[in-house]
N, C-alpha and C positions, 0 to 999 in steps of 0.2 A: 150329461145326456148326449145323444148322438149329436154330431157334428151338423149345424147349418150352413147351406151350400155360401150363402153370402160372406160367411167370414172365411172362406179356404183362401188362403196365398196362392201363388204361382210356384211351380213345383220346377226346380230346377233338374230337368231330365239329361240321363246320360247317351250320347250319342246310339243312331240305333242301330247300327251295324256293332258297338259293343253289346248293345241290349239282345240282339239276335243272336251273337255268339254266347251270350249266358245261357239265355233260350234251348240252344242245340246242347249245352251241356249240364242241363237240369236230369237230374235220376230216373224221372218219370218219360221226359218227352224223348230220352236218348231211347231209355227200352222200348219205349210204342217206334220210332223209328225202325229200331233193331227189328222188330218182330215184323214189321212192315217190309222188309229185305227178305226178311227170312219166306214168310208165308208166300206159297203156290198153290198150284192146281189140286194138290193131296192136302193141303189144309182145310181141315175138317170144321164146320162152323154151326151151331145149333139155329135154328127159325130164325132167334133174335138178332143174329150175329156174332153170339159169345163162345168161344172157344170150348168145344164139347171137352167133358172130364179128360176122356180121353190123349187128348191130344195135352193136355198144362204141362205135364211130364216133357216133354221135346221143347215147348215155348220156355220152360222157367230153364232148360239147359240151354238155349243156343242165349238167352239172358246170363247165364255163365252163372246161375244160381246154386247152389247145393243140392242134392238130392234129396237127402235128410233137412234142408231149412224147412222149418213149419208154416213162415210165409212166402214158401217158394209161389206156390200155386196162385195162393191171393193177387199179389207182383205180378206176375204173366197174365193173369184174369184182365188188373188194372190195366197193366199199359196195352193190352190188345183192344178194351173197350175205347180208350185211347187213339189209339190209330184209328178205329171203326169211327166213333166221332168226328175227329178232324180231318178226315178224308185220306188218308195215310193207304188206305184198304179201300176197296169198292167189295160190298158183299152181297151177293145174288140169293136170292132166295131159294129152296129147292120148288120144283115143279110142284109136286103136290106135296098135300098140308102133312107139316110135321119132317119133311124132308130135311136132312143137311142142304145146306148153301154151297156155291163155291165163292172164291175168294181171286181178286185181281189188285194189283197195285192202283192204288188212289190219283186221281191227279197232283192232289199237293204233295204226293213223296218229292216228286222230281224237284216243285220249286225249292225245297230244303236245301238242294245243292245246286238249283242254277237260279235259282229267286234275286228277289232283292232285300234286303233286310227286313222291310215292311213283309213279305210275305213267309217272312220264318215269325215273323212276330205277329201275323196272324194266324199258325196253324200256334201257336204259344197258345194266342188268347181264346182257341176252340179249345185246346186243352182244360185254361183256367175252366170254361162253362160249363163241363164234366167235373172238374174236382168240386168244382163252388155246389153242385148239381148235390154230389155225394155228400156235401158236408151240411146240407142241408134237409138231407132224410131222416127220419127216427131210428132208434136205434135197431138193429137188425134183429136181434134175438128178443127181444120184446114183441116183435115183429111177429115172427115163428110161432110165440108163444100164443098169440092170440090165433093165429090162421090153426094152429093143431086144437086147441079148445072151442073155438067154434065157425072155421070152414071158411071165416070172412073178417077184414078188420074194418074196426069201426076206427079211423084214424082222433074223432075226438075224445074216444076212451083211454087212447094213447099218450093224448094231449098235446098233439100235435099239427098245428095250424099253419100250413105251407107257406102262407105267406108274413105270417109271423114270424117262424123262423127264418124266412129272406132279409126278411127287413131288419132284424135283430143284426142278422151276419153284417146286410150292407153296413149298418150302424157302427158295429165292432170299428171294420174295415176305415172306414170313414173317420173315426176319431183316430185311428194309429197313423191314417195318411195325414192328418190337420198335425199333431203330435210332431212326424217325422218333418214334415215342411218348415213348419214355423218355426221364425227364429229364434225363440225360446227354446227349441231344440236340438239347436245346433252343437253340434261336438258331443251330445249324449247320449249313452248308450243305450240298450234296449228297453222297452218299457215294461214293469213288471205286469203280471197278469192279472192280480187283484185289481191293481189302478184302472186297469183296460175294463173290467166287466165292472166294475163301480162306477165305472163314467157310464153305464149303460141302463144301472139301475137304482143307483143314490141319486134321489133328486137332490137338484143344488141346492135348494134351501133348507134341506137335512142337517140337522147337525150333527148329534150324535146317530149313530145308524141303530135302529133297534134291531133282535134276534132275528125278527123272519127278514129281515132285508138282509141282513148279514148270511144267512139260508139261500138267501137268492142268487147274490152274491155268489157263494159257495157253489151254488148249482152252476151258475153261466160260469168260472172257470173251472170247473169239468168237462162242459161241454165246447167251452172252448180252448181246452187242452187237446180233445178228439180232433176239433176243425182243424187247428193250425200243424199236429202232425200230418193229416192229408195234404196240408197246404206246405209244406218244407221241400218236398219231394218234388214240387214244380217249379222251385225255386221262387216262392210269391215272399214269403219269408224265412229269415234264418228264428230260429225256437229251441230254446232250452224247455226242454217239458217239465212239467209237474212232478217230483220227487216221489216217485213211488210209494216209499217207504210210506211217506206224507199221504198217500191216497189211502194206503191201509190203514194207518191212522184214521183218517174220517171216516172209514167206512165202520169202523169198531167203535164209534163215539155219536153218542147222539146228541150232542148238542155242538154247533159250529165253533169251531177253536179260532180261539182270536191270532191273528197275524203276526207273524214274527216279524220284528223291525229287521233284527239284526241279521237274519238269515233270508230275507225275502226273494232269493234267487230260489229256492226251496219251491216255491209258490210257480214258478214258471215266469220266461222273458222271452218279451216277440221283439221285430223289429222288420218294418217292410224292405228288402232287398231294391234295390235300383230297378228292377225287373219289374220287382212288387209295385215301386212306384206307380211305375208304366202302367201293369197291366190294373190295377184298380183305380185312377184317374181314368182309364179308355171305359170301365164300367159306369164311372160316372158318369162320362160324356154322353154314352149311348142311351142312360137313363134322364136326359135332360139336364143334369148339375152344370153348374158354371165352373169347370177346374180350369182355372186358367194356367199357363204354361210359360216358362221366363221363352223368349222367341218370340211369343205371337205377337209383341208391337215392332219388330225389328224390321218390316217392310212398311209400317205406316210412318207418318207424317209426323214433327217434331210436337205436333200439339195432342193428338194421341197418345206418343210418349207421354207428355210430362202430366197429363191426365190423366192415362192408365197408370203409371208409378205413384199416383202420390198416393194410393190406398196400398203398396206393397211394403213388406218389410224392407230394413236399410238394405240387406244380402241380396236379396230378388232385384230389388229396384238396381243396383248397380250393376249387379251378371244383365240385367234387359238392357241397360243405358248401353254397357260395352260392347252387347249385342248390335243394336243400333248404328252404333258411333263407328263398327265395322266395315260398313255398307255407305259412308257418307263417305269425303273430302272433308279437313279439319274447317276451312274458313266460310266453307258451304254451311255444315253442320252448324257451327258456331251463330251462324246468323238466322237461322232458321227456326234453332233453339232458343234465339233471346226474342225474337218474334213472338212465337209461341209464349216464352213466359210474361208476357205484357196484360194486363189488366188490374181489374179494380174488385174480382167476383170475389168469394170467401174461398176460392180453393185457389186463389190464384197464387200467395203467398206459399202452398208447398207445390206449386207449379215451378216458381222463385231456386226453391232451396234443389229439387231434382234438376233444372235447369245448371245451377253452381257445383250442383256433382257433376253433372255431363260435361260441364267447361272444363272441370279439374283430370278429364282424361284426357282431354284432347292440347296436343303443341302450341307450340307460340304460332306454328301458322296463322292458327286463329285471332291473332293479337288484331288486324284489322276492324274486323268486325266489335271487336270488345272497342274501342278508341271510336266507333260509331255510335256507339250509345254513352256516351261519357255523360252527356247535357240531358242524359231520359232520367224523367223525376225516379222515375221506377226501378230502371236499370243502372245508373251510373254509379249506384253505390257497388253492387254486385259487379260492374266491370272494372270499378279504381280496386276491389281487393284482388281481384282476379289479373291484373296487370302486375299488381306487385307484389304478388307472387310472385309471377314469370320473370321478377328482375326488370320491367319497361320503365323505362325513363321517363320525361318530360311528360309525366301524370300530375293533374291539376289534384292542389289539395280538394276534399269534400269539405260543405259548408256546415256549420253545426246541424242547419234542420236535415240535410240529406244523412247525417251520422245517426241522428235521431229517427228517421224516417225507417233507415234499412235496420235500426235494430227493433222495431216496433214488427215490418215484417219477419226480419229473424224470428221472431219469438213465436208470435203468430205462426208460422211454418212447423214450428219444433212443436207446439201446441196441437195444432192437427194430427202431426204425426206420431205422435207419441203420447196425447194428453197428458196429466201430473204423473211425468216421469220422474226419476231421482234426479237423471241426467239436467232435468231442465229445471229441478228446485236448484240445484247446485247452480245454474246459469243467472238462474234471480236473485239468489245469495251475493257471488261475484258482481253481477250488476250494479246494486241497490250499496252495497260497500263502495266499487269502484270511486262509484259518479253519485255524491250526496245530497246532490239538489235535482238527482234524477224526474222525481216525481212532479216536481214543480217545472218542466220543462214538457215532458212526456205527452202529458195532457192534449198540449196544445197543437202535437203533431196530425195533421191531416194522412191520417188513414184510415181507412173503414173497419181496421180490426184492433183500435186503437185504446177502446174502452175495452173489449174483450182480454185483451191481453192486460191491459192494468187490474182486471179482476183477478185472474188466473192470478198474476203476484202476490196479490191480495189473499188467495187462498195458500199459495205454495210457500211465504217466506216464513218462518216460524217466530221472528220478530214481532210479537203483536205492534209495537209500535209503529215500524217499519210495516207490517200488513195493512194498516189501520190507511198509514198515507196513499198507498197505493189504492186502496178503497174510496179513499176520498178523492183522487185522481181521477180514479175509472169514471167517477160521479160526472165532474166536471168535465170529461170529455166527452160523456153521455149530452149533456146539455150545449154543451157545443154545437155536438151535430145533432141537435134537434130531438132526439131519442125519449 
């Protein structure tokens, strides 16, 4: 189903003076430019401000279009409604009704070339509101068809409900940006287009999909085969379409053809451009979502950081830490951050673990600061590894309960951030082998996540035996503290 705003990650954006240069060289916004140059005082404009028939001939050639291309005309239509939009164009109406217009250069032409990157990336995102606009209309000739039969449309005999189709698109959009963000996604390529309009209309707790969902299915990528080539052209996405061949196919068949594994490129693959990021996170924003963005905690304060990180994937949390860590002094940073990770709360332990990423960039500078918490129950385990890494000498050994202590938070930490990960069955495996009288020590360590995490092992180790003790652990540390 469509994407919920609460589980989006932080979207690692690319700078935006590169994101503006993409911008100016998308197909769509270079032509609406182009035709924005071109148009003067003899450019001819109907009531609306669309370029009368007459004149598409000269716009689709100074566009360097063919004469004979059949989508010359279409092309020059687009990118001049384009310029008209995003201000590219100022267009005057004529004096009286039904008159042609004149036509004057827009104020935003000029900031294209003397702007700031922000404001090429805002006549972008006037663009997107005209494509997104178009791709959520009905279809044209169905359109036609009804206005010639009877003089007026009734849009719900069409079946089409504006805001239905908004919210469907947003939806689309929204699961291909959670998709592209998250680190599940990372290094992968495009997503096919089945999977995209299945995530929009298989409910999850579907199993096998029956015919008329598989029909719906079918229908939502058609229809968003149409969307996403409108949307290429602005650079929102790169799109392999729908195999033609494959469309004739369904159209000659009347019952929905099940999916081919092996050739599923056949089917269509999106994928949102750096651009794309951009400009659909800003649609988010504007509609209220919480899209957060690696940077936004890189001027706050280290307990902010370790706050905001501890709900981010590993990739995110670290591009914000190194963001952060930018902007500080190493032995500043360093003590600011073990500040911050100090408590006793349930989030304070992956407060802990983002804290011992952020040590692990920064220099021995920092070694002061680490050698001031040596005696903190909380922190001296985290600063004896973190010294000896860096090679420090004259580090006091750690007492058994402080070894026991810091791996109770470890786990705890890895638990939050990850739940029953493989990563962290594997770590209770190693553990519960290393140290054999683990369980019978564990118990009795004073921390607040002390029976949570004996349960967790208790469900993750596949040793019923070995499960069984750490169950009876959890128990007894429950009773402990009073629980």
């Amino acid at each position: 189903m469509s994407v919920s705003p609460a589980t989006l990650p932080p979207v690692l954006l690319h700078p935006e003076a590169e994101l503006a240069r993409a911008a100016l060289a998308t197909p769509l916004l270079s032509r609406a430019v182009r035709l924005a140059r071109w148009a003067g005082p003899g450019t001819r404009v109907g009531a609306g401000g669309e370029l009368v028939d007459a004149q598409l001939p000269a716009a689709a050639a100074e566009l360097g279009l063919a004469a004979d291309d059949p989508d010359a005309a279409a092309l020059a239509s687009e990118a001049w409604r384009v310029a008209v939009d995003t201000g590219l164009v100022e267009v005057t109406d004529g004096e009286e009704e039904g008159a042609e217009g004149t036509v004057t250069p827009g104020e935003d032409l000029a900031l294209l070339a003397s702007g700031s990157p922000q404001d090429v990336l805002g006549v972008w995102l006037g663009a997107l509101d005209t494509v997104y606009a178009d791709a959520t209309v009905p279809d044209m000739e169905n359109l036609l068809d009804v206005l010639e039969e009877k003089g007026e449309v009734d849009f719900a005999e069409l079946g089409w409900d504006p805001q239905a189709e908004a919210d469907f698109l947003d939806g689309v959009l929204g699961n291909l940006y959670l998709l592209t963000v998250g680190d599940a996604a990372a290094g992968e390529g495009p997503v096919p287009l089945p999977a995209l309009a299945a995530s929009m209309i298989v409910p999850d707790d579907m199993g096998e999909p029956t015919d008329d969902v598989l029909e719906q299915v079918s229908d939502a990528m058609m229809k968003l085969d149409d969307q996403f080539r409108l949307f290429e052209p602005l650079g929102l996405v790169e799109y392999q379409p729908v195999d033609e061949a494959l469309m004739a196919e369904v159209d000659d068949t009347a019952e929905p053809a099940p999916i081919d594994d092996e050739d599923v490129t056949r089917y269509g693959m999106v994928r949102l451009t750096p651009l794309g990021l951009y400009g659909v996170r800003a649609r988010m924003l504007e509609a209220g979502v919480d899209a957060p963005a690696v940077g936004d905690l890189a001027d706050k304060g280290a307990d902010v950081l370790l706050e905001g990180t501890s709900g981010f994937p590993q990739a995110a949390a670290q591009a914000e830490i190194e963001q952060w860590l930018a902007r500080h002094e190493p032995l500043g940073a360093a003590r600011e951050l073990l500040a911050a990770a100090r408590g006793g709360d349930e989030g304070a332990p992956l407060r802990r673990l983002r804290c011992q990423q952020a040590l692990s960039l920064v220099g021995t500078e920092a070694e002061p600061a680490l050698r001031e918490v040596l005696d903190d129950p909380e922190l001296g385990g985290l600063a004896r590894v973190w010294l000896a890494e860096h090679g420090a000498t004259d580090v006091p050994a750690p007492s058994e309960a402080l070894i026991f202590w810091l791996t109770i938070d470890t786990l705890a930490a890895q638990l939050a951030a990850e739940g029953n990960s493989d990563e962290l069955q594997g770590l209770v495996e190693g553990l519960a082998q290393q140290h054999s009288g683990f369980f019978a020590q564990a118990w009795r360590v004073e921390h607040p996540a002390t029976a949570d995490v004996l349960e967790a092992m208790g469900r993750l180790h596949p040793d019923k035996k070995v499960a069984k003790e750490a169950r009876k652990a959890a128990f007894k540390a429950r009773s402990q503290q009073g629980l």
